[in-house]
ZAMARGU-4260 file (C-alpha; in steps of 0.2 Angstrom, whole numbers, plus 5000, padded with zeros to 4 digits):
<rodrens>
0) 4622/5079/5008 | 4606/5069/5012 | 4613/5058/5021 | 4621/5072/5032 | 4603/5081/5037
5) 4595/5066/5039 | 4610/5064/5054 | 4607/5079/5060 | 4588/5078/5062 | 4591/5060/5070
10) 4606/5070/5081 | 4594/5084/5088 | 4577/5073/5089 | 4590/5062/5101 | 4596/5077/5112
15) 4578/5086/5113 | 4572/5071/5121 | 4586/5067/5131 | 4592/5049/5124 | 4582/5035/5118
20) 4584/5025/5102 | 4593/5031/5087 | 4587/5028/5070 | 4598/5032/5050 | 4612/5034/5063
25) 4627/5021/5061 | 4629/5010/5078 | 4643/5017/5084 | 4640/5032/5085 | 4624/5029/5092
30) 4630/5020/5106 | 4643/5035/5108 | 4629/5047/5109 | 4621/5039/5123 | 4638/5039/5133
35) 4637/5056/5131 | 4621/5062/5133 | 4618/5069/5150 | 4635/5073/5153 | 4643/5083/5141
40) 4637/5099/5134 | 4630/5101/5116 | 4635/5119/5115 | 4650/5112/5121 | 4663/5122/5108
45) 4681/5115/5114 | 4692/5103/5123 | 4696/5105/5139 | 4715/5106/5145 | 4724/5096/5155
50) 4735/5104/5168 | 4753/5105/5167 | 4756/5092/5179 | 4744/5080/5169 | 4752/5084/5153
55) 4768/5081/5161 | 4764/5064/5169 | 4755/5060/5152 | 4771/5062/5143 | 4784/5055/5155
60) 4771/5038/5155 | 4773/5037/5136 | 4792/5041/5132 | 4794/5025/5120 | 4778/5028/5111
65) 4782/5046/5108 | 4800/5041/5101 | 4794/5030/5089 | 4778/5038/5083 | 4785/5054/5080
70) 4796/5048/5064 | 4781/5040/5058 | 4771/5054/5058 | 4783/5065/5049 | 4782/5054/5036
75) 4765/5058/5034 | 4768/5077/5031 | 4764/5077/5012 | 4747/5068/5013 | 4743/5081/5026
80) 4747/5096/5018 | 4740/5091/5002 | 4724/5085/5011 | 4722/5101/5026 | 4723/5087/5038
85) 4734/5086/5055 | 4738/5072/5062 | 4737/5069/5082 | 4745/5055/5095 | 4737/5054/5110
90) 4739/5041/5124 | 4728/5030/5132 | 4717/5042/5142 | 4716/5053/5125 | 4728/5068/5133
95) 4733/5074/5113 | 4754/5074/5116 | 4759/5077/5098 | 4753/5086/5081 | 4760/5085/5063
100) 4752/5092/5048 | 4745/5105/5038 | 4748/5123/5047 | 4731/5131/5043 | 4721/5115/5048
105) 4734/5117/5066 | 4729/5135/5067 | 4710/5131/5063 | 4710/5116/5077 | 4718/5127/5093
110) 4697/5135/5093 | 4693/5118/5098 | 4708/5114/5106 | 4714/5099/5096 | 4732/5102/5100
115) 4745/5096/5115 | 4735/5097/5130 | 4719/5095/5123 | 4710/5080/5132 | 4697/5072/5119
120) 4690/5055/5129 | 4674/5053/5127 | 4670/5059/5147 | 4678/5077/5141 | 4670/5081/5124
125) 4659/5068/5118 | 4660/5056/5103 | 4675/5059/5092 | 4689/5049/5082 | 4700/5049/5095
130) 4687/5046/5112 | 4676/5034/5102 | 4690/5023/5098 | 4698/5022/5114 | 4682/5016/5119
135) 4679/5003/5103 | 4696/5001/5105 | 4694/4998/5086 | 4695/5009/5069 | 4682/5024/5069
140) 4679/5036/5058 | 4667/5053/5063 | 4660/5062/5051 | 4655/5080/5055 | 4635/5079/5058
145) 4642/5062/5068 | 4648/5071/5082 | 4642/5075/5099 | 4644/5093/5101 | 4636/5106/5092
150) 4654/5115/5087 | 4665/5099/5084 | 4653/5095/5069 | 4662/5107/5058 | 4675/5093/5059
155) 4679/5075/5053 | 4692/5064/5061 | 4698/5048/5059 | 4708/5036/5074 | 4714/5021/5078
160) 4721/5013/5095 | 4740/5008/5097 | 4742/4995/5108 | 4758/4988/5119 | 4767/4974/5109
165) 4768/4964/5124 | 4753/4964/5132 | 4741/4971/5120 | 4737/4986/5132 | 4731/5002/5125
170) 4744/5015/5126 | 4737/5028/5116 | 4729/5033/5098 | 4734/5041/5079 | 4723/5052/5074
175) 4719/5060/5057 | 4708/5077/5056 | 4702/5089/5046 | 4687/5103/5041 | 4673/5092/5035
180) 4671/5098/5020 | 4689/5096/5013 | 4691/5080/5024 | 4700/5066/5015 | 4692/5050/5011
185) 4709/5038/5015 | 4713/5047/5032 | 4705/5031/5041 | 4716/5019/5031 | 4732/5032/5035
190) 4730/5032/5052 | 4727/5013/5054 | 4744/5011/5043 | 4752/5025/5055 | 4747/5016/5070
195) 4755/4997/5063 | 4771/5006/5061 | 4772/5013/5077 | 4768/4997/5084 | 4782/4989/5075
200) 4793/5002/5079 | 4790/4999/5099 | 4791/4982/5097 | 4809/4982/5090 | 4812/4998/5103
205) 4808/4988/5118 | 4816/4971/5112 | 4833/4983/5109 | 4831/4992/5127 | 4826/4973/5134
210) 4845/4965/5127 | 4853/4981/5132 | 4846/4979/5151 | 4852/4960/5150 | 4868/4963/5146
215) 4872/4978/5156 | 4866/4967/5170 | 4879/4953/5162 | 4894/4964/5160 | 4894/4973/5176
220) 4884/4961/5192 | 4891/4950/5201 | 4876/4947/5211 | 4867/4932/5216 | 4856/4926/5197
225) 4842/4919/5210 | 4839/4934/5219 | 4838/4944/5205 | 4824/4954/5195 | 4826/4962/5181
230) 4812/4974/5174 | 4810/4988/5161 | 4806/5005/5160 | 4789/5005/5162 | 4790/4990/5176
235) 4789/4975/5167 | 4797/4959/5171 | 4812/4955/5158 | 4820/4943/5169 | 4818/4934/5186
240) 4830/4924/5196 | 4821/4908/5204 | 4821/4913/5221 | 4814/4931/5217 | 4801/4924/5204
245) 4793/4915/5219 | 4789/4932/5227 | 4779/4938/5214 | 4762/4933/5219 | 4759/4920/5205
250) 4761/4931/5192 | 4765/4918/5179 | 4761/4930/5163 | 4776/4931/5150 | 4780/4951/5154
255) 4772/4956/5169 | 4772/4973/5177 | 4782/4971/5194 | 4778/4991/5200 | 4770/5005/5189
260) 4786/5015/5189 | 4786/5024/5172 | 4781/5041/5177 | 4792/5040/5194 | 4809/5045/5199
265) 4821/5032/5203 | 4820/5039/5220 | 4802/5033/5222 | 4804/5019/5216 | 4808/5008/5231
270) 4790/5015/5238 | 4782/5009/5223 | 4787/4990/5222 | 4776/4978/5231 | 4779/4974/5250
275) 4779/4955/5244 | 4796/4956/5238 | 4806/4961/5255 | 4820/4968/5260 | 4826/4973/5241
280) 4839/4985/5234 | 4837/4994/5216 | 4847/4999/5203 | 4841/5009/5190 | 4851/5004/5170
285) 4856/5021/5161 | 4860/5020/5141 | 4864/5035/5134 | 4857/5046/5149 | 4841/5039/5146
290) 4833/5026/5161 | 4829/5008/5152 | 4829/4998/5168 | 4832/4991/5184 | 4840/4977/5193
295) 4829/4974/5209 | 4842/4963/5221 | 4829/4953/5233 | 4835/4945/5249 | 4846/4959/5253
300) 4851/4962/5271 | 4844/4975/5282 | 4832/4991/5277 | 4829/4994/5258 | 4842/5004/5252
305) 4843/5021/5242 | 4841/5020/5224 | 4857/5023/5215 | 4861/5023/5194 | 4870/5006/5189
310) 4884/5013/5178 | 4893/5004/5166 | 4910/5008/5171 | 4914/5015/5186 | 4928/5024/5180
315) 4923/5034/5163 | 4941/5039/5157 | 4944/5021/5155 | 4932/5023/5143 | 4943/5035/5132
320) 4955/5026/5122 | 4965/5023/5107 | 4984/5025/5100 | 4983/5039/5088 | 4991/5057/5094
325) 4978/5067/5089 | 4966/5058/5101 | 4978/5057/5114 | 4982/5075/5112 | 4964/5077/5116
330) 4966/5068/5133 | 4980/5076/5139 | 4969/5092/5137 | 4956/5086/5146 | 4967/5079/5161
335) 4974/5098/5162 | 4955/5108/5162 | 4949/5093/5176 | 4963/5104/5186 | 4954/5118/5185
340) 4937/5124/5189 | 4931/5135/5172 | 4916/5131/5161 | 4922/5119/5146 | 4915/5116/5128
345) 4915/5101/5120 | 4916/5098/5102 | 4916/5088/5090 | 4902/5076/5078 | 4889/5065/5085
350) 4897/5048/5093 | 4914/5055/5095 | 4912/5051/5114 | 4910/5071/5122 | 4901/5063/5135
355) 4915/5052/5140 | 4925/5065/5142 | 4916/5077/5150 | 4911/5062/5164 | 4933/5060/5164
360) 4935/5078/5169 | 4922/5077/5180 | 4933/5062/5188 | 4947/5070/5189 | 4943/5087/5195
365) 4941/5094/5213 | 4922/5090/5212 | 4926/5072/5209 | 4916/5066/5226 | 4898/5078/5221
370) 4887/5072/5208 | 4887/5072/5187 | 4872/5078/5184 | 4867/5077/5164 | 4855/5086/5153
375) 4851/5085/5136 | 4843/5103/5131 | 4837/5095/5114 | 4828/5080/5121 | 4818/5090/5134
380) 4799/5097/5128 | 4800/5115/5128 | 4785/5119/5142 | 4797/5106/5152 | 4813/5114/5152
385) 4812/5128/5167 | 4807/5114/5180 | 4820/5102/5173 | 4834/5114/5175 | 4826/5126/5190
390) 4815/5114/5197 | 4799/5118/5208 | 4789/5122/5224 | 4777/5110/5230 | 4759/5116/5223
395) 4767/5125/5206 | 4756/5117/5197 | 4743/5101/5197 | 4753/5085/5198 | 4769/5092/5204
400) 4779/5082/5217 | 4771/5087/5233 | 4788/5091/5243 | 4791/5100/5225 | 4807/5094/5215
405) 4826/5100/5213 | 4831/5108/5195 | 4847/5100/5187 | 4855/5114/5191 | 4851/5111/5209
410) 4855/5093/5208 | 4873/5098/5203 | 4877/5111/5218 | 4896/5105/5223 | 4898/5096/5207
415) 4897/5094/5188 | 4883/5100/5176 | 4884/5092/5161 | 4875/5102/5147 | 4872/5091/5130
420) 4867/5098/5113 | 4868/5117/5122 | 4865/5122/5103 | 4847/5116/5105 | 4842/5128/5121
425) 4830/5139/5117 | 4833/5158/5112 | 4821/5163/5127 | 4829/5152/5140 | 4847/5159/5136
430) 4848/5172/5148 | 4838/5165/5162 | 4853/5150/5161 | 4865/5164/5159 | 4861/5175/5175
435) 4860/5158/5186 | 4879/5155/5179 | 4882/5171/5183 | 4875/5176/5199 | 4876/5157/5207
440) 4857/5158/5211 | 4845/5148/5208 | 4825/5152/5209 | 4814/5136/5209 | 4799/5139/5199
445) 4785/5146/5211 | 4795/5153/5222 | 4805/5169/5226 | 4816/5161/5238 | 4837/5162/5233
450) 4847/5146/5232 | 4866/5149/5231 | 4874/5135/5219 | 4892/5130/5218 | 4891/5121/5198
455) 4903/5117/5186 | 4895/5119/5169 | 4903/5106/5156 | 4893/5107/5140 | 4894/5098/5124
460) 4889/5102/5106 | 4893/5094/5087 | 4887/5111/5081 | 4898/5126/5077 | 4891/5140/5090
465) 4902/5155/5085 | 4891/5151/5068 | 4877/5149/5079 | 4879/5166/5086 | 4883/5175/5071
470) 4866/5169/5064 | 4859/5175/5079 | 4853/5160/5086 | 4865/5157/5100 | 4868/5171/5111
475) 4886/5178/5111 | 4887/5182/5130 | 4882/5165/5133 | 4895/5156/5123 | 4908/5167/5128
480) 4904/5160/5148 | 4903/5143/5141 | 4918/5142/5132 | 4928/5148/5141 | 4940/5132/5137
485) 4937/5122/5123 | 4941/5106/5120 | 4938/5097/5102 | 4934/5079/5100 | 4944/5073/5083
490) 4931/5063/5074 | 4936/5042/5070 | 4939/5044/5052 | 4956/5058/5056 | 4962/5043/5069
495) 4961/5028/5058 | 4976/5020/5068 | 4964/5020/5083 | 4950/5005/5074 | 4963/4989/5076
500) 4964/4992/5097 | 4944/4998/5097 | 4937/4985/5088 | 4949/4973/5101 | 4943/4981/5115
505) 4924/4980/5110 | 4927/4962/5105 | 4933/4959/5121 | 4920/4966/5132 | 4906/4956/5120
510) 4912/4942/5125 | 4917/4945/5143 | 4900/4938/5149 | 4901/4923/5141 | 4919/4920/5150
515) 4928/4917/5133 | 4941/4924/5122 | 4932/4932/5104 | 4936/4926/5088 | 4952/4931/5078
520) 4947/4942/5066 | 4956/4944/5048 | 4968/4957/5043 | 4954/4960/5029 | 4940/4962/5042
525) 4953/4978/5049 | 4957/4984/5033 | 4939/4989/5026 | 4937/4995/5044 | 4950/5007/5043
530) 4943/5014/5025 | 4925/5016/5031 | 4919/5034/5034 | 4912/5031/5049 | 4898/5045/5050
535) 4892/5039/5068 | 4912/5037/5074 | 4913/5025/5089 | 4896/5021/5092 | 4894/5016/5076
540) 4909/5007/5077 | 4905/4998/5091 | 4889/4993/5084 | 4896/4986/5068 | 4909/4976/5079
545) 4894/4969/5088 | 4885/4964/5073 | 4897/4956/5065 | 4902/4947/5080 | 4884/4940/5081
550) 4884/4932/5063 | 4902/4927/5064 | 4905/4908/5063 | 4917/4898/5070 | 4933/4905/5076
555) 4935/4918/5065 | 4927/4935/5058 | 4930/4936/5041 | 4922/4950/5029 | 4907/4941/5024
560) 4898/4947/5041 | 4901/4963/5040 | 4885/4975/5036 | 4884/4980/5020 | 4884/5000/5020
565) 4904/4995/5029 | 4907/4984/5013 | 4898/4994/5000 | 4900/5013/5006 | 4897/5021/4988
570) 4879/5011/4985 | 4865/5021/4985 | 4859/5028/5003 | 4840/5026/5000 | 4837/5012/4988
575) 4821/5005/4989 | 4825/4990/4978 | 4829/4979/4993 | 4812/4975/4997 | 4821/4967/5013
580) 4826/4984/5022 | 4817/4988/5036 | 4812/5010/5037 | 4823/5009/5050 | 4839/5004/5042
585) 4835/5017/5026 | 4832/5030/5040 | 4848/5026/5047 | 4857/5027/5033 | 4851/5044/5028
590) 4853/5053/5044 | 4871/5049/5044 | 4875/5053/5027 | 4868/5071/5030 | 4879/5074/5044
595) 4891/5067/5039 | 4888/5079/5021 | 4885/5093/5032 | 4901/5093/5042 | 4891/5088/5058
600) 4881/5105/5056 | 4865/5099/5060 | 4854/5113/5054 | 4861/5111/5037 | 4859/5091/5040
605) 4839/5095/5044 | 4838/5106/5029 | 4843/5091/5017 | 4834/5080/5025 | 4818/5092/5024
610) 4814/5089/5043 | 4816/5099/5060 | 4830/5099/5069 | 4822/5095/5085 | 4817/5077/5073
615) 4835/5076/5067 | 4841/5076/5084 | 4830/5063/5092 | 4833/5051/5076 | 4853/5056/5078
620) 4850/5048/5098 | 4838/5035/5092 | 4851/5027/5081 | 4866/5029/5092 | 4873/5042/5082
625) 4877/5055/5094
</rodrens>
């Protein structure tokens, strides 16, 4: 408590005589003081907001970081209730994209604005957990009296930085706050542990998006390896042909950034590569509906063309396969709906392949030569969903595209909307998505101005709407002009006749790059495949084959390199014992042995898992379950 007025004193001695030496004050938050003195207010009593565009740009810049941090801070949800603490990410620039914790505390902090939107660098609010350490780029901890402005003090926080795994960039902070007076001693160590994992987490995320671009690029190119670049998300260099490197400027750094491309649209990515590298041609790398790459084919003859989506298989109904009469029941259903032109619903659990379908009808339908266009209405942040699916004029808001911006719906005008996890649209946004199926009109945000639309709607759900409805979370006159045909995806477990030629398939394709024939694989290997559950269905499938294909030795796959929850279904789910288990793999397990026990419902799935649905679904797509 001494210590505490002897801070003050020292605080307001400094700001009555406008700056100077600091004495009984610890040095860094001296040294924060005199940063920002002269420039922020003391009566200062909250955050300022960034706009929606910034906010936008802030999020779209930080996709990977926000993917993995997320879990991780769930997981914090008990220290923070116990303690009234929240817990905050931000990213480099301190824009506060994400809070978890305590609901009073998260109530308490919007006075001051310590909430999404918030912007808490030092430049906008003075010293602070989160601004400090950005700056330090190190550990800090603020204690109330500690702070800059007058209001803030009522506060203590606790940050740390997180920094990119391959280049040791900043890309953001963890943040820990609370009231001063019920502020919790460990916060500091908490965040610091929070921010480790995250790191780990991103590092293993970005080596897995890495091999997936490599071997997209290996299945499906047949360009020239020496005129090729391959690069990441976010523009980094994974890969570079020797020709191409020689372009590069002398960049010898192991992952260099070719372009800052993370916030942009393929279709501006052409105008954000270097002049140095020619006449090129790009091709963005889609997994799961989500952009993890590009090839950028240097040495190309004439203009630089228009950027266009790499697909894996040109032709998605080859995708759909297997023996059984169920399954093939289902195809023969969806070849007869591609003839007509009404809205279909898809069913059926996470990895069954409703994508792949919905992309066959699409081929086979009238509206073959217009565009797919997918959404996911679970994966989108709620303040962007009217401007993903309406889009916008130029001017709407800050940051907006100055020629403004198509909707999806837009997007898909002659051809196919394909509308994933429709179960997750929010209540409020029901009818607005209803009237545009309805009327064939779409109104760009910012504007009064009609667009007629000519869409098909395809969506896709693993939740039972008619259930949905009933609860009044779904709303009827929706479904009804969604479903107005329905097709159900039979889930791999009901088709077990369908493993042997799956497994073959997959095999084959592993292997296809490397221009040999895959191993034999024992009648055993087939036979402990054919009882498994197979909660994640064909994805996870295909993942098991892979791995076992990797630690396979010799000429043949024998059981001994399959994973264990494939050998040993009945062990315990969430055993810690194995001290050898990464979070990942436990986290794995337990999300798909609560759909699996919740018959694919995935509100009943959140509730025994004890977290939201809107986490349940981006762990389902993180692990390849859907």
């Amino acid at each position: 408590m001494e210590e505490s007025r002897q801070i003050m004193s020292a605080w307001e001695r400094f700001v009555s005589r406008g700056g100077g030496r600091v004495a009984g004050v610890r040095r860094t938050v001296a040294e924060s003081w005199e940063r920002s003195i002269g420039r922020i207010g003391v009566d200062w009593q909250r955050a300022p907001s960034a706009t929606a565009g910034e906010l936008l740009r802030a999020r779209q810049q930080t996709p990977l970081t926000q993917r993995v941090a997320e879990p991780v801070m769930r997981e914090a949800e008990r220290f923070l209730s116990a303690t009234g603490s929240i817990m905050l990410l931000t990213d480099a620039q301190g824009h506060v994209l994400y809070s978890q914790g305590d609901d009073r505390t998260r109530d308490l902090a919007e006075d001051i604005n310590l909430q999404p939107g918030g912007m808490w660098s030092e430049a906008n609010i003075g010293t602070n957990a989160i601004g400090t350490a950005l700056v330090d780029q190190a550990p800090v901890q603020i204690h109330s009296v500690e702070h800059f402005c007058a209001e803030i003090k009522k506060w203590s926080c606790a940050a740390t930085i997180i920094r990119h795994p391959l280049d040791g960039d900043v890309v953001g902070a963890v943040d820990i706050s609370g009231r001063a007076s019920t502020f919790h001693p460990q916060a500091l160590a908490l965040a610091v542990a929070a921010a480790s994992r995250i790191e780990g987490g991103l590092a293993r995320l970005i080596n897995d998006n890495h091999s997936a671009v490599m071997r997209r690029y290996l299945d499906h190119s047949r360009r020239r390896a020496e005129h090729v670049l391959l690069v990441d998300r976010e523009g980094r260099l994974i890969y570079a042909g020797e020709r191409a490197r020689q372009l590069l400027a002398g960049d010898d750094r192991p992952y260099p950034k070719v372009a800052e491309i993370g916030a942009l649209e393929p279709r501006e990515w052409l105008q954000a590569l270097p002049e140095t590298l020619g006449r090129i041609r790009v091709e963005p790398i889609e997994e799961d509906e989500r952009l993890i790459g590009a090839v950028i084919e240097t040495d190309v003859a004439g203009a630089r063309g228009p950027a266009r989506p790499l697909h894996v298989e040109t032709e998605p109904a080859t995708r759909l396969y297997g023996r059984s009469e169920t399954f093939n029941r289902c195809i023969d259903k969806a070849y007869k709906l591609a003839r007509s032109d009404v809205p279909v619903l898809i069913e059926g659990e996470t990895g069954v392949g409703k994508e792949l379908f919905a992309r066959a009808i699409h081929a086979y339908s009238d509206r073959h030569g217009a565009g797919y266009v997918p959404i996911n209405a679970a994966a989108l942040p709620r303040d962007l969903i009217e401007s993903e699916l309406f889009g916008y004029e130029p001017g709407t808001f800050t940051g907006a595209s100055s020629g403004g911006r198509k909707g999806k719906i837009e997007q898909a005008d002659g051809g196919v909307l394909g509308l994933d996890e429709i179960g997750e649209m929010p209540l409020d946004m029901q009818p607005t998505l209803l009237r545009v199926l309805e009327d064939g009109v779409v109104y760009r945000l910012g504007s009064g101005t009609p667009r007629q639309v000519s869409v098909r709607v395809l969506s896709m759900t693993n939740r039972d709407l008619r259930s949905e409805v009933a609860a009044g979370r779904f709303r009827a006159d929706l479904y009804y002009r969604l479903s107005v045909a329905r097709l159900k995806v039979p889930p791999l477990r009901e088709r077990a006749e369908d493993i042997e030629p799956l497994v073959a398939r997959f095999a084959a394709a592993f292997y296809a790059a490397e221009g040999r024939a895959p191993p034999v694989i024992d009648a055993e290997v087939y036979a402990i495949l054919r009882g498994h559950d197979w909660p994640g269905n064909v994805r996870e499938l295909r993942n098991v084959v892979e791995s076992m294909l990797l630690m396979a030795e010799g000429d043949r796959v024998t059981p001994k390199v399959l994973p264990e929850e494939v050998l040993d279904p009945a062990r315990p789910r969430l055993s810690m014992a194995a001290g050898n288990r990464s979070l990942r793999d436990s986290e794995y397990e337990a999300v798909a042995e609560a759909v699996t026990a919740a018959g694919g419902n995935m509100a009943e799935a959140a509730r025994r898992l004890g977290i939201a649905r809107s986490t349940l679904y981006r762990k389902v797509k993180a692990f390849g379950l859907d």
